[in-house]
C-alpha positions as CSV (number, residue, x, y, z in Angstrom):
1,X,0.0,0.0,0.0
2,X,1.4,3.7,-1.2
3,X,1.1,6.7,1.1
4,X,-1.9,9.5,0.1
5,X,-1.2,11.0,-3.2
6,X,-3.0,14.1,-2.2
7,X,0.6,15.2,-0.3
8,X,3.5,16.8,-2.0
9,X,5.5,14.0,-3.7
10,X,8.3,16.0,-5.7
11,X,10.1,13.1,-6.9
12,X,7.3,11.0,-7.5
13,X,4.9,13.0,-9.0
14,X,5.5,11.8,-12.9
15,X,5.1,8.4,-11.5
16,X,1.7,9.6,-9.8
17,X,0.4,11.6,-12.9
18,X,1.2,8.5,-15.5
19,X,-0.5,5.9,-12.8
20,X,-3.6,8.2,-12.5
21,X,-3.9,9.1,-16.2
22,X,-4.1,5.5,-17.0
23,X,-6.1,4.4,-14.7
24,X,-8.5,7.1,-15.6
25,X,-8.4,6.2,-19.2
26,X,-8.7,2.1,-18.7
27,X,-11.9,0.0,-19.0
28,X,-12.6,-1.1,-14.6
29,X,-12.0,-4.7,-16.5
30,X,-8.3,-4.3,-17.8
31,X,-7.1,-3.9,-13.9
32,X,-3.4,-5.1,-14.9
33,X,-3.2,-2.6,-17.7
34,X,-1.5,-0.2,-15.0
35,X,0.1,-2.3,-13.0
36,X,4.2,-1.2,-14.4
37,X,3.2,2.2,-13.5
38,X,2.1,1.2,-10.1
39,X,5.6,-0.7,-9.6
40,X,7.5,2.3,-11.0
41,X,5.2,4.4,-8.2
42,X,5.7,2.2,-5.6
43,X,10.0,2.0,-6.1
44,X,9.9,5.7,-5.8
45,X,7.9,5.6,-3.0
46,X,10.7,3.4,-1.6
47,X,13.3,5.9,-2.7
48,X,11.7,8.4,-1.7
49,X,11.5,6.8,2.2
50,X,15.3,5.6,2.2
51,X,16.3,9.5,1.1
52,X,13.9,10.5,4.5
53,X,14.8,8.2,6.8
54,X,18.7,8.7,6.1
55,X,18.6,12.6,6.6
56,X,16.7,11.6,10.0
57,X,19.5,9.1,10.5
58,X,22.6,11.6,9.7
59,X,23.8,12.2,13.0
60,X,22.1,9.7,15.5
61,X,25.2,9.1,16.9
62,X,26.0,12.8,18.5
63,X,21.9,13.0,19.0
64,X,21.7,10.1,21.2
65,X,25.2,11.3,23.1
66,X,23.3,14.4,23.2
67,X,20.2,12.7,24.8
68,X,22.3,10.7,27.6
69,X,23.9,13.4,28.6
70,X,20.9,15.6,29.2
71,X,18.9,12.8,30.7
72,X,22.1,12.0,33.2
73,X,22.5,15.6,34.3
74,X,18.2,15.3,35.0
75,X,19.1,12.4,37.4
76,X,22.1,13.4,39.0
77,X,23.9,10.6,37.8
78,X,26.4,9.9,34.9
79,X,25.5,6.6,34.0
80,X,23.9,5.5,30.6
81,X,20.5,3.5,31.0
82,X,22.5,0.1,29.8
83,X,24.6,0.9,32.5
84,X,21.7,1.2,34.8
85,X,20.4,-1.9,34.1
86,X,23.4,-3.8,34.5
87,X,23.4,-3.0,38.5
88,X,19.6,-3.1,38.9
89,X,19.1,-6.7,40.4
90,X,15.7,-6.9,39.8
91,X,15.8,-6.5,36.0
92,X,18.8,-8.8,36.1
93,X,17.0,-12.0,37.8
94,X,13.9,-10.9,35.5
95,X,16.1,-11.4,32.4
96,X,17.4,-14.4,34.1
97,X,13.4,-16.6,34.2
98,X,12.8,-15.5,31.0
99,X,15.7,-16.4,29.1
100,X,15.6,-20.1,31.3
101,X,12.0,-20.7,30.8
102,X,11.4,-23.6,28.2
103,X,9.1,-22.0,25.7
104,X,6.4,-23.9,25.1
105,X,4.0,-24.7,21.7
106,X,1.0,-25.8,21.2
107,X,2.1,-27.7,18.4
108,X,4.7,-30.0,20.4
């Protein structure tokens, strides 16, 4: 399933225009007369999301430094949250059952 085409789609809107042209011009019986212009849509779509998600991605590293360090001085403490849970005892003998239980199917 695409995302809306009603929202801006600069690099995909060729891909959008051919797709709706022919489907507006296609007998409701020749459903696969469109379908290369729906794959052409949909893998620019994909570009489209890979281009997004690595500008959000670009410096993740000095955000989340960013975000421990702001979250320690909130505490009072300068330990990361891993290093949190490695002394919390409780979480510890939690992880302990659940990675000792026997999971069980009800297929055998």
């Amino acid at each position: 399933m695409h995302p809306p085409l009603e929202r801006p789609h600069p690099d995909c809107q060729i891909e959008i225009d051919s797709l709706r042209h022919c489907q507006k011009n296609r007998p409701t019986l020749q459903v696969w007369a469109c379908n290369e212009l729906k794959y052409r849509m949909d893998q620019c779509f994909r570009a489209e999301k890979e281009a997004m998600l690595k500008e959000m991605d670009k410096d993740i590293v000095s955000r989340r430094a960013e975000e421990e360090a702001q979250a320690a001085m909130s505490t009072g403490t300068n330990m990361t949250f891993e290093q949190y849970l490695a002394r919390d005892k409780a979480y510890q003998n939690d992880m302990e059952k659940i990675a000792g239980k026997k999971t069980t199917s009800w297929f055998g």
